[in-house]
C-alpha positions in Angstrom: 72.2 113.5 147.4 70.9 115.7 149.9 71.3 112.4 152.9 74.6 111.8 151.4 75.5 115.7 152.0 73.9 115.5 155.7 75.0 112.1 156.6 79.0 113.3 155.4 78.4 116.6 157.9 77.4 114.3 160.6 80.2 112.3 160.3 82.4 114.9 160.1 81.3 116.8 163.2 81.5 113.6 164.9 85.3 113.2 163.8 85.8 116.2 165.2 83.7 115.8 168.5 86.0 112.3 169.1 89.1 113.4 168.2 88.8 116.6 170.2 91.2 116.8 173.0 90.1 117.1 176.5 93.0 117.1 179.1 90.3 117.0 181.9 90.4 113.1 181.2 93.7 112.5 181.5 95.2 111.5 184.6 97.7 114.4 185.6 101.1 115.0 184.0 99.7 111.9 181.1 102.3 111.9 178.3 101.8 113.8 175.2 101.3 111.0 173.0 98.4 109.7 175.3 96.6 113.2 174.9 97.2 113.3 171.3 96.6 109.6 170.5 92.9 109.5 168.4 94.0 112.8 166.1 97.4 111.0 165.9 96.2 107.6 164.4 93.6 109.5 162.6 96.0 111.6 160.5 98.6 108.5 160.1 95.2 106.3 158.7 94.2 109.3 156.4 98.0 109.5 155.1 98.3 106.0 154.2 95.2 105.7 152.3 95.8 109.0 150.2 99.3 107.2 149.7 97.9 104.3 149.1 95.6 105.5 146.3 97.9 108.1 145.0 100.9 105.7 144.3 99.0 102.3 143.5 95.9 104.1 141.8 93.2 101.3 142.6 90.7 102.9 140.7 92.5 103.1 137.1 92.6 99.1 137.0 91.2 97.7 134.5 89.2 95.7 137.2 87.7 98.6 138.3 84.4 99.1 138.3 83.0 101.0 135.3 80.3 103.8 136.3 78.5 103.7 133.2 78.1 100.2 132.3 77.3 99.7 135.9 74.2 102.5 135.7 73.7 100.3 132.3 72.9 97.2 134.0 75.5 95.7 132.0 
């Protein structure tokens, strides 16, 4: 639990430190869509897959996978 915890901070600050605009690296007067591009795609990825699970609900199938019988061995 404790990796899991560490490994989801890592990510996280690493998210960050990507996304992070730095306008040093652009070529002058660069359009604003070309300095705002990774946070851009980032928060259009993020929206469709919290549509995508809020309005098909993948994990109420009954296909899903069941956590119990699953730690069963069953």
């Amino acid at each position: 639990m404790i990796v899991n915890a560490l490994a989801l901070a890592w990510v996280s600050f690493e998210t960050v430190n990507i996304a992070w605009r730095r306008p040093e690296l652009l070529s002058p007067g660069a359009l604003w869509y070309r300095q705002w591009a990774v946070p851009l795609i980032g928060a259009v990825l993020l929206g469709v897959g919290v549509t995508y699970m809020v309005w098909k609900r993948p994990h109420t199938k009954a296909g899903a996978c069941d956590a119990k019988s699953t730690a069963a061995g069953t």
